[in-house]
PDB file as gemmi writes it, atoms N, CA and C in Angstrom:
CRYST1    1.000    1.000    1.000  90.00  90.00  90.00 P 1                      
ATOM      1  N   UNK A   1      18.024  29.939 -12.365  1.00  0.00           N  
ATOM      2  CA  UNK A   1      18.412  28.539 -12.306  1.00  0.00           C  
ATOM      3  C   UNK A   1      17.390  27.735 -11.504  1.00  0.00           C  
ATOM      4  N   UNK A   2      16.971  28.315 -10.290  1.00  0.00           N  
ATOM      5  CA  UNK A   2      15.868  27.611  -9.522  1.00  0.00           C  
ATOM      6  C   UNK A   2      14.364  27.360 -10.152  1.00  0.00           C  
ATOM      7  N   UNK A   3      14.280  28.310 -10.749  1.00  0.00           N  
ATOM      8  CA  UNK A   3      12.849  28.845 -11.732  1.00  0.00           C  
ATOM      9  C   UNK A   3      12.845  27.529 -12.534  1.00  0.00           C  
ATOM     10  N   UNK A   4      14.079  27.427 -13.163  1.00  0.00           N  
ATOM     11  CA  UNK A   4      13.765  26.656 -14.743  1.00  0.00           C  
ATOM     12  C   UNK A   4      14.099  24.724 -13.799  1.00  0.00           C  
ATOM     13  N   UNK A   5      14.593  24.654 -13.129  1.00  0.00           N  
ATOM     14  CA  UNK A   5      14.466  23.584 -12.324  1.00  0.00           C  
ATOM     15  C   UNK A   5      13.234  23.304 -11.755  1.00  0.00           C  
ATOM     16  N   UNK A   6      12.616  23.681 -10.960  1.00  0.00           N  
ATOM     17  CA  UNK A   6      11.497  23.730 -10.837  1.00  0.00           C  
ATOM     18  C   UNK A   6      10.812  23.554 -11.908  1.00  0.00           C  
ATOM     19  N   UNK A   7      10.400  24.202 -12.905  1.00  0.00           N  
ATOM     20  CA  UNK A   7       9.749  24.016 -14.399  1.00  0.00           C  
ATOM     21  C   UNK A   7      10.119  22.600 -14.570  1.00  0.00           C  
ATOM     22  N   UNK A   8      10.974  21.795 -14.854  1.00  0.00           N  
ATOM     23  CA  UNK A   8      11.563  20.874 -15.244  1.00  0.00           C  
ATOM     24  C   UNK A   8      11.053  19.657 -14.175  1.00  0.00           C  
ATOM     25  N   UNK A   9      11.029  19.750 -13.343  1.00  0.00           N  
ATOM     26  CA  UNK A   9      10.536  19.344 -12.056  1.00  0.00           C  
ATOM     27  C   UNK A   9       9.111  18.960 -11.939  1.00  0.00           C  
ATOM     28  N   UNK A  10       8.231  19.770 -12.404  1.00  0.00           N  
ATOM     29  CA  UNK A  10       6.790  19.888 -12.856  1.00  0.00           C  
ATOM     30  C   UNK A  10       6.210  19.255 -14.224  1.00  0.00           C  
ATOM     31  N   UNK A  11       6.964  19.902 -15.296  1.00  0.00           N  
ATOM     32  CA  UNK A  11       7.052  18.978 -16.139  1.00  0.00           C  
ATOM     33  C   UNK A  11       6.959  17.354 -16.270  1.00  0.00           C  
ATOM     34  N   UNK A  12       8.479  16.513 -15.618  1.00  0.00           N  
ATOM     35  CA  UNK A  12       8.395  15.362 -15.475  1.00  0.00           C  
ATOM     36  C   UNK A  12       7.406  14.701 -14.535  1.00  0.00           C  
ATOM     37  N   UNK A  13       6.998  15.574 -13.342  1.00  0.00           N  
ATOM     38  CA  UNK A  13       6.381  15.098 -12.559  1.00  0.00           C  
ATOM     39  C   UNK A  13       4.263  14.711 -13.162  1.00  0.00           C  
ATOM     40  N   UNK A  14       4.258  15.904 -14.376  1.00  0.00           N  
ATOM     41  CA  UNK A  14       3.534  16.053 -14.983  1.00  0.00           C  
ATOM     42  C   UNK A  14       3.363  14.986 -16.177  1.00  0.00           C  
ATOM     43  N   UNK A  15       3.931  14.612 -16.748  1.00  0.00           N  
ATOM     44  CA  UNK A  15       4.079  13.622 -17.657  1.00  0.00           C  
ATOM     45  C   UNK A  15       4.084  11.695 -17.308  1.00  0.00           C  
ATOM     46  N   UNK A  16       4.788  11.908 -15.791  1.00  0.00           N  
ATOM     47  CA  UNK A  16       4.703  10.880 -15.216  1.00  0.00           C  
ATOM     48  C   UNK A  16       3.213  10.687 -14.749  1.00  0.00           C  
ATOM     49  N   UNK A  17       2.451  11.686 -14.421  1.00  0.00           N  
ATOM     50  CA  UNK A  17       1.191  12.118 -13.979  1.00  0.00           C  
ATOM     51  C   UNK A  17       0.042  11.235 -15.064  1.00  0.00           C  
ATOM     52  N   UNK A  18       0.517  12.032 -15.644  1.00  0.00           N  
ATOM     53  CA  UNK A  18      -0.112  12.160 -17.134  1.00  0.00           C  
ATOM     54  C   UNK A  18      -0.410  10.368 -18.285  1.00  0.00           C  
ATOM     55  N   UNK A  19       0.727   9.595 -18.005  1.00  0.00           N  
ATOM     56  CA  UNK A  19       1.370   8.627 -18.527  1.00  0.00           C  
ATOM     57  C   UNK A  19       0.585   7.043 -17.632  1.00  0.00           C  
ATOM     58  N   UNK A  20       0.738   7.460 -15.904  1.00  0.00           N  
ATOM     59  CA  UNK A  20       0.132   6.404 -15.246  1.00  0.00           C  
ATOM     60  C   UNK A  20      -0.849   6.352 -14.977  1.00  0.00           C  
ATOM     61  N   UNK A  21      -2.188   7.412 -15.281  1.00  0.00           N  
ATOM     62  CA  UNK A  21      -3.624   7.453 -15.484  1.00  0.00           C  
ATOM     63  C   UNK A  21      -4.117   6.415 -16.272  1.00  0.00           C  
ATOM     64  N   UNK A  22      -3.816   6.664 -17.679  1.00  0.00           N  
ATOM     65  CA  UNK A  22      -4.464   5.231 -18.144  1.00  0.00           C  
ATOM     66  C   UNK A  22      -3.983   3.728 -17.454  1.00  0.00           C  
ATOM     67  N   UNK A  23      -2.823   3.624 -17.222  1.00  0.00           N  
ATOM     68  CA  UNK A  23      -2.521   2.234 -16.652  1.00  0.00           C  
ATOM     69  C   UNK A  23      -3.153   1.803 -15.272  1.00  0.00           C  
ATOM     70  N   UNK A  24      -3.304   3.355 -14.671  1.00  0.00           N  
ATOM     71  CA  UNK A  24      -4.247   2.677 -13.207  1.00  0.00           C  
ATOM     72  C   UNK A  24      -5.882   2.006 -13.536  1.00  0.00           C  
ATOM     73  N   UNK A  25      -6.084   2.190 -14.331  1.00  0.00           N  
ATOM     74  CA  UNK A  25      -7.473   1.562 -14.771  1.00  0.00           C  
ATOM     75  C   UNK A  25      -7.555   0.143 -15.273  1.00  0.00           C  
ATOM     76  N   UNK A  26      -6.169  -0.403 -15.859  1.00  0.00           N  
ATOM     77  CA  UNK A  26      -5.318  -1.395 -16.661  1.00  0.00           C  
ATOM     78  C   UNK A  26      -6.032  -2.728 -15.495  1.00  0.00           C  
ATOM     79  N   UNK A  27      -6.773  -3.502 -15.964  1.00  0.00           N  
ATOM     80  CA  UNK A  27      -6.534  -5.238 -14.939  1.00  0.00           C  
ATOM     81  C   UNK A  27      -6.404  -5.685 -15.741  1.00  0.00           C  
ATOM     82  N   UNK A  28      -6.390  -7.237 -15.145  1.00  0.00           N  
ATOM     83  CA  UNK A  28      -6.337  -8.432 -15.797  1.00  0.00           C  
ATOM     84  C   UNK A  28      -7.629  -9.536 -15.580  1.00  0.00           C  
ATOM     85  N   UNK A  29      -7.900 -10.456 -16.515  1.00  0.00           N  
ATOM     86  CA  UNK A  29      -8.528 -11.271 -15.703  1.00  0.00           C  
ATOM     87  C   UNK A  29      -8.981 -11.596 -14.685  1.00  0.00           C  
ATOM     88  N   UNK A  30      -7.283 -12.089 -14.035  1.00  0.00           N  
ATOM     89  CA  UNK A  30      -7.218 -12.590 -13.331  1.00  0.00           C  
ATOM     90  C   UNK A  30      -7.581 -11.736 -11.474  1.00  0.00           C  
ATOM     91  N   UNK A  31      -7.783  -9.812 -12.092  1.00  0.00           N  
ATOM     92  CA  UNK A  31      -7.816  -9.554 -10.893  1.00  0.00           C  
ATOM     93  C   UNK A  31      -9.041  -9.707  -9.831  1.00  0.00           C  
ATOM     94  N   UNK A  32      -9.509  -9.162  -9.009  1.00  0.00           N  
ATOM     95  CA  UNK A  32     -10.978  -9.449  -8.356  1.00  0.00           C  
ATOM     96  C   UNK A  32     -11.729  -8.876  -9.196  1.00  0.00           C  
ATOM     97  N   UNK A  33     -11.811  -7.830  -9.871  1.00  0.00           N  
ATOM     98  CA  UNK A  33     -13.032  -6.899 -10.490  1.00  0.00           C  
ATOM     99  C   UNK A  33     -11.886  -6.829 -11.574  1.00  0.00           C  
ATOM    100  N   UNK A  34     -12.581  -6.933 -12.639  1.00  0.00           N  
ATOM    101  CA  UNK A  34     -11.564  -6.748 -14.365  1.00  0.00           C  
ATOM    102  C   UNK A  34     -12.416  -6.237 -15.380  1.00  0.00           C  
ATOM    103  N   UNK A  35     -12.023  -5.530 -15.912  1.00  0.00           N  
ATOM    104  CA  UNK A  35     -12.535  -4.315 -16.568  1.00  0.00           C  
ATOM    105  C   UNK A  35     -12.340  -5.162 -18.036  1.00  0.00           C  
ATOM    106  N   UNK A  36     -13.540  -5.546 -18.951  1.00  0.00           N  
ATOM    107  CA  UNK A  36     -13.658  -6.089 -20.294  1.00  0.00           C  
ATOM    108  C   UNK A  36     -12.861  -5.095 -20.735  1.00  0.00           C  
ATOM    109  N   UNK A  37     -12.660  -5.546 -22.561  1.00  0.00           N  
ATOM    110  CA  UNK A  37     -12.585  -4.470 -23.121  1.00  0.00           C  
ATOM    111  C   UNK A  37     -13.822  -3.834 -23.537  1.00  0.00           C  
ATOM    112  N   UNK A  38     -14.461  -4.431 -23.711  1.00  0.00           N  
ATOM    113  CA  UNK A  38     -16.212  -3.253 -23.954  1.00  0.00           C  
ATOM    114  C   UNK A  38     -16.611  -2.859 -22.342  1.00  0.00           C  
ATOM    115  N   UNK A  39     -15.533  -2.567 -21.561  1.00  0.00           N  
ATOM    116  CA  UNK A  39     -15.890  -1.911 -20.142  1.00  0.00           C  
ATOM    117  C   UNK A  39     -16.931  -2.202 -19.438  1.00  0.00           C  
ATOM    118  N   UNK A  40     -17.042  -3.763 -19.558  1.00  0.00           N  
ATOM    119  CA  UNK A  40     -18.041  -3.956 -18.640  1.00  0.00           C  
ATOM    120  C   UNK A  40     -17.296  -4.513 -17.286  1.00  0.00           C  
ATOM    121  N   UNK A  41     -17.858  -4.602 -16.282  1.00  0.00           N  
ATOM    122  CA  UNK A  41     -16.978  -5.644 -14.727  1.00  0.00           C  
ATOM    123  C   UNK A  41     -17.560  -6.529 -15.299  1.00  0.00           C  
ATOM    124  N   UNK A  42     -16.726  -7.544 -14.521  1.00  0.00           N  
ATOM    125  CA  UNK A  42     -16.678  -9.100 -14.103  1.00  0.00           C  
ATOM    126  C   UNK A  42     -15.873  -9.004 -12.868  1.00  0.00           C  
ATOM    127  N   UNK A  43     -16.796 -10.091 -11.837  1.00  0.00           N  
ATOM    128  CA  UNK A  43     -16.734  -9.870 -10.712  1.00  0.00           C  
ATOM    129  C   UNK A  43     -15.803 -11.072 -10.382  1.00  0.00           C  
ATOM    130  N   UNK A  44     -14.978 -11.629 -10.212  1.00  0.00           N  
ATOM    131  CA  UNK A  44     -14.371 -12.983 -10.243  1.00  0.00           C  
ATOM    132  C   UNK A  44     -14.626 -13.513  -8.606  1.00  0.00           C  
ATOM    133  N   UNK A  45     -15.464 -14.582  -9.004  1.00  0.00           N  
ATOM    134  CA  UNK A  45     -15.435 -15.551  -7.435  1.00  0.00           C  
ATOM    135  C   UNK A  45     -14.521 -16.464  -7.274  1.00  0.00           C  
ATOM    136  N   UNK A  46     -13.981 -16.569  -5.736  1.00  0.00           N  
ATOM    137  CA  UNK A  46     -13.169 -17.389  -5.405  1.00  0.00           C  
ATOM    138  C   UNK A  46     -13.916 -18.940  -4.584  1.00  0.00           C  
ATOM    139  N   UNK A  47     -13.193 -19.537  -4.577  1.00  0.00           N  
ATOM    140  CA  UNK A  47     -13.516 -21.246  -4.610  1.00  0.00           C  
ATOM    141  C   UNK A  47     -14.987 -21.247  -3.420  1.00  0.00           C  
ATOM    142  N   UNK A  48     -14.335 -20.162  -2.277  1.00  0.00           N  
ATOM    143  CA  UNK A  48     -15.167 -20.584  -1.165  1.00  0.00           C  
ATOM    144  C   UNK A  48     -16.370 -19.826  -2.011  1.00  0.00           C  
ATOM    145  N   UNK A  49     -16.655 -18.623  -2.771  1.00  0.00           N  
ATOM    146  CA  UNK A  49     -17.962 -18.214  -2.896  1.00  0.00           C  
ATOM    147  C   UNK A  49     -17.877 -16.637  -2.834  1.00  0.00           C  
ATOM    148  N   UNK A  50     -16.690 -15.816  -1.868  1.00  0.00           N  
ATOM    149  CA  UNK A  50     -16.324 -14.832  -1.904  1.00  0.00           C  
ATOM    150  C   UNK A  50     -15.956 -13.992  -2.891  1.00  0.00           C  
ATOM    151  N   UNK A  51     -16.509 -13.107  -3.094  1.00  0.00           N  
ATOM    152  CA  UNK A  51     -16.395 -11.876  -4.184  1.00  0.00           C  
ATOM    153  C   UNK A  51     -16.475 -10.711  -3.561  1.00  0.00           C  
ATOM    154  N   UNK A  52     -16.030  -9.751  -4.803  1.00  0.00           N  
ATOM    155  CA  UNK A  52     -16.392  -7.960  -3.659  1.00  0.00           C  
ATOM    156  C   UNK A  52     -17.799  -7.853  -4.463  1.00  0.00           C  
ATOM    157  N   UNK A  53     -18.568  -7.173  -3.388  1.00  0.00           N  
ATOM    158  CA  UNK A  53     -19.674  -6.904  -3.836  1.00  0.00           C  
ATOM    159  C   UNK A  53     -19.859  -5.995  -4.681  1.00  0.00           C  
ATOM    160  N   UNK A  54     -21.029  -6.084  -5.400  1.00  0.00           N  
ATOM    161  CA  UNK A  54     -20.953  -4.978  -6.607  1.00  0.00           C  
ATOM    162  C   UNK A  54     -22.125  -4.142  -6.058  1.00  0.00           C  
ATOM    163  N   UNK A  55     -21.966  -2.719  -5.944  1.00  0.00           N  
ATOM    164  CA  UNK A  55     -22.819  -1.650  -5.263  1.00  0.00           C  
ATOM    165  C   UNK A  55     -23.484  -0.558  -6.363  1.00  0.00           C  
ATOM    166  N   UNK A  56     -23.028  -0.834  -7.779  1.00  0.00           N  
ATOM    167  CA  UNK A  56     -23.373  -0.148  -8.655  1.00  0.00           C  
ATOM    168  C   UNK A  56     -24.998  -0.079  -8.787  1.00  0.00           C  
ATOM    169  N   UNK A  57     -25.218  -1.088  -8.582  1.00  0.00           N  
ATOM    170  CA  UNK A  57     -27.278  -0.180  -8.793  1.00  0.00           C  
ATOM    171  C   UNK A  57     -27.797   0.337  -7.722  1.00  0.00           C  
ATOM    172  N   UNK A  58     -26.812   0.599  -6.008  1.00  0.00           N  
ATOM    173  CA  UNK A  58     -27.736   1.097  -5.241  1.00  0.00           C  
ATOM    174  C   UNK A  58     -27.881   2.844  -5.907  1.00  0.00           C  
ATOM    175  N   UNK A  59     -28.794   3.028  -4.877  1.00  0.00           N  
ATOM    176  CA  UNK A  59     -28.948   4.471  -5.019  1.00  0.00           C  
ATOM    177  C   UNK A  59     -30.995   4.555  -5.844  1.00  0.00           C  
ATOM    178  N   UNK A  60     -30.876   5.588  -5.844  1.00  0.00           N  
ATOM    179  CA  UNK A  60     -32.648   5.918  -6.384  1.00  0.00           C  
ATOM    180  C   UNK A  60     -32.956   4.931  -8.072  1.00  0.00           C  
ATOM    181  N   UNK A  61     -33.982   4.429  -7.908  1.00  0.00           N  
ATOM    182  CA  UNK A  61     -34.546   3.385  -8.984  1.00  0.00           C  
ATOM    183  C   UNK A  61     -32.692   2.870  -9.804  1.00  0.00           C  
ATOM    184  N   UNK A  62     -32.073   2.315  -9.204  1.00  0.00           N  
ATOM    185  CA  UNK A  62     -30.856   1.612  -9.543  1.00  0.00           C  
ATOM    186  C   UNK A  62     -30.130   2.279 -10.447  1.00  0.00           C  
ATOM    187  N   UNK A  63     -30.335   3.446  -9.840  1.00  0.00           N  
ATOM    188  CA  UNK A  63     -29.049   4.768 -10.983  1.00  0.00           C  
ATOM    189  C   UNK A  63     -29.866   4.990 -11.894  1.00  0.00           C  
ATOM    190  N   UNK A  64     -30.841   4.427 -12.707  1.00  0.00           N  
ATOM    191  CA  UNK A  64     -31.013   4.640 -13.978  1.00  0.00           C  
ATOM    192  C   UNK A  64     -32.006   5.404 -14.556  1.00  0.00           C  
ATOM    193  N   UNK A  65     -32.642   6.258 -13.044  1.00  0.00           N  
ATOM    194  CA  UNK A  65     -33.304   7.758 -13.114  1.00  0.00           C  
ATOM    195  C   UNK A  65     -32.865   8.722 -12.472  1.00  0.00           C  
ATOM    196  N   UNK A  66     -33.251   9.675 -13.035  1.00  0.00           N  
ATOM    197  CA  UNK A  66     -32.753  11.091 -11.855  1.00  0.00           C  
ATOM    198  C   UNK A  66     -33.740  11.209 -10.602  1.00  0.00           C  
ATOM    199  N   UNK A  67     -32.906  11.719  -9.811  1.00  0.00           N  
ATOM    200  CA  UNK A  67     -33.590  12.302  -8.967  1.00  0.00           C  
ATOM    201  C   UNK A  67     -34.784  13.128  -8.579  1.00  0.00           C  
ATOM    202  N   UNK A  68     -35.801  12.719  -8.374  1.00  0.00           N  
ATOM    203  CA  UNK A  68     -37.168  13.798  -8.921  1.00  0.00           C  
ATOM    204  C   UNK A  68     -36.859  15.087  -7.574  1.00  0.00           C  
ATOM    205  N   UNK A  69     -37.211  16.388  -8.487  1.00  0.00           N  
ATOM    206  CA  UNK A  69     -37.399  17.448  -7.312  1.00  0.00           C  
ATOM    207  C   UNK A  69     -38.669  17.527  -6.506  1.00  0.00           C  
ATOM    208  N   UNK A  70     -38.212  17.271  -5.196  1.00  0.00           N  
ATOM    209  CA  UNK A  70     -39.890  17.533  -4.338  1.00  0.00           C  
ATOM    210  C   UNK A  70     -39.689  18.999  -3.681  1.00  0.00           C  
ATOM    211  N   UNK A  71     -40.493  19.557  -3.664  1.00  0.00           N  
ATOM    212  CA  UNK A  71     -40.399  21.096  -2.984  1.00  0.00           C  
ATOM    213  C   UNK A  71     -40.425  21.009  -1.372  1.00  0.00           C  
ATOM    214  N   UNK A  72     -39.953  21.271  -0.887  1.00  0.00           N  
ATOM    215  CA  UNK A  72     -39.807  21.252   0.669  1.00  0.00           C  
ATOM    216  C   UNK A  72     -41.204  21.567   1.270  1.00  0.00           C  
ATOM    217  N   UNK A  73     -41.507  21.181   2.186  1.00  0.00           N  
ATOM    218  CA  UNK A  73     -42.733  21.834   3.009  1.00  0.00           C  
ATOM    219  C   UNK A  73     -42.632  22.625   4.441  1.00  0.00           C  
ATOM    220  N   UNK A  74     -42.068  22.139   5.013  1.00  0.00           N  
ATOM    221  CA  UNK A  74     -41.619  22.726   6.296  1.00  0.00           C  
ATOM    222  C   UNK A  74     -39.654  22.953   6.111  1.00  0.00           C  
ATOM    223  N   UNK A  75     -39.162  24.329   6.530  1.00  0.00           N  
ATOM    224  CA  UNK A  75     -38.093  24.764   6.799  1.00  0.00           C  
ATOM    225  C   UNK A  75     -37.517  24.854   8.092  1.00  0.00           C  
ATOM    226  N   UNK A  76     -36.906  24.065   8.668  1.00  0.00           N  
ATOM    227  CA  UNK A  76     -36.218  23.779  10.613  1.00  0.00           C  
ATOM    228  C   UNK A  76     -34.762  24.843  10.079  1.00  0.00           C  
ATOM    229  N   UNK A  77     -34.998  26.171  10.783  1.00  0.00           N  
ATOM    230  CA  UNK A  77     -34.016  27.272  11.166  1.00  0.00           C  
ATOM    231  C   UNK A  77     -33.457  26.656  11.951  1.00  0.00           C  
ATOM    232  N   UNK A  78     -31.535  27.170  11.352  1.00  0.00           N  
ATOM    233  CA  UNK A  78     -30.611  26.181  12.038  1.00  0.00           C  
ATOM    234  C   UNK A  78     -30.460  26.951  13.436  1.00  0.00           C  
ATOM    235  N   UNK A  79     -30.400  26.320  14.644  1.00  0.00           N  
ATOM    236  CA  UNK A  79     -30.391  26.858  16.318  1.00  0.00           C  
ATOM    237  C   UNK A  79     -29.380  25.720  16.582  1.00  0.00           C  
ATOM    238  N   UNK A  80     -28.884  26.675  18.188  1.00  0.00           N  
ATOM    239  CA  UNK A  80     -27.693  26.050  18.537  1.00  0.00           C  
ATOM    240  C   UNK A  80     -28.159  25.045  18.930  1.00  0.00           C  
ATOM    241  N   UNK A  81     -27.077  23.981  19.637  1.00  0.00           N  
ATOM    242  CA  UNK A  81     -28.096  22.921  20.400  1.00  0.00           C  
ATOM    243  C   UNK A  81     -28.763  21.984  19.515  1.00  0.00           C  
ATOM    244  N   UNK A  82     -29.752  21.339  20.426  1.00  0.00           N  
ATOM    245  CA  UNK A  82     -30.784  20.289  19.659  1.00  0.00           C  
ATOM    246  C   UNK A  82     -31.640  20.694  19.183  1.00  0.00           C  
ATOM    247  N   UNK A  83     -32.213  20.489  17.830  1.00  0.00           N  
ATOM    248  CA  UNK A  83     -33.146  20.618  17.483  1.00  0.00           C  
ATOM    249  C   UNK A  83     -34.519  19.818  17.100  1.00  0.00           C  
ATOM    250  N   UNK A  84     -34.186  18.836  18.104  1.00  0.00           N  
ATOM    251  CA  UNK A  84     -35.241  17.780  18.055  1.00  0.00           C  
ATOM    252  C   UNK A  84     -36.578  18.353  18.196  1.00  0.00           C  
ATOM    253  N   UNK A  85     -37.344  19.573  19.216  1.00  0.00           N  
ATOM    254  CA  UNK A  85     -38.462  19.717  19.097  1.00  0.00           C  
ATOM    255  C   UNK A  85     -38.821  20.405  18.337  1.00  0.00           C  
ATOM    256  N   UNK A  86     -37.899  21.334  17.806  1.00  0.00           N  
ATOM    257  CA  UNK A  86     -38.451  22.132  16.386  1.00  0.00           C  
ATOM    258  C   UNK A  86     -38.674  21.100  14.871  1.00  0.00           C  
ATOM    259  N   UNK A  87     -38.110  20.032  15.133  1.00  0.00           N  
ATOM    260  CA  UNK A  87     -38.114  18.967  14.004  1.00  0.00           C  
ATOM    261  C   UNK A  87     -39.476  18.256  14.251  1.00  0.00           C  
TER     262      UNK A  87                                                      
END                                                                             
């Protein structure tokens, strides 16, 4: 009886899970950041000029390369303490 309660339990909790994923993504217009339907943002400003900032191109050449691999040159062995003069 506990088994299949539980099951049942998981289930709904699962479906409810399952059901409010797409809607958390759901805006409107009208919210601060609103998701087009061709998924682009729009950033909506308010009277004084205030908006949330949009942070999407920081990062290396504005996201829109990878990361190049550089090979390390020097290796600092981790020691207790500071390791400022071995750095």
């Amino acid at each position: 009886m506990k088994h299949n309660l539980c099951r049942t339990l998981l289930l709904f909790a699962g479906v409810f899970l399952f059901a409010t994923i797409d809607a958390h993504f759901k805006t409107t217009p009208q919210s601060p950041v609103h998701i087009t339907e061709t998924d682009e943002l729009v950033y909506k400003s308010y009277p004084n000029g205030d908006r949330i900032p949009d942070f999407s191109f920081c990062g290396y050449r504005q996201s829109e390369y990878p990361i190049p691999w550089v090979d390390a040159k020097v290796y600092v062995p981790v020691v207790d303490g500071d390791a400022t003069g071995l750095i």
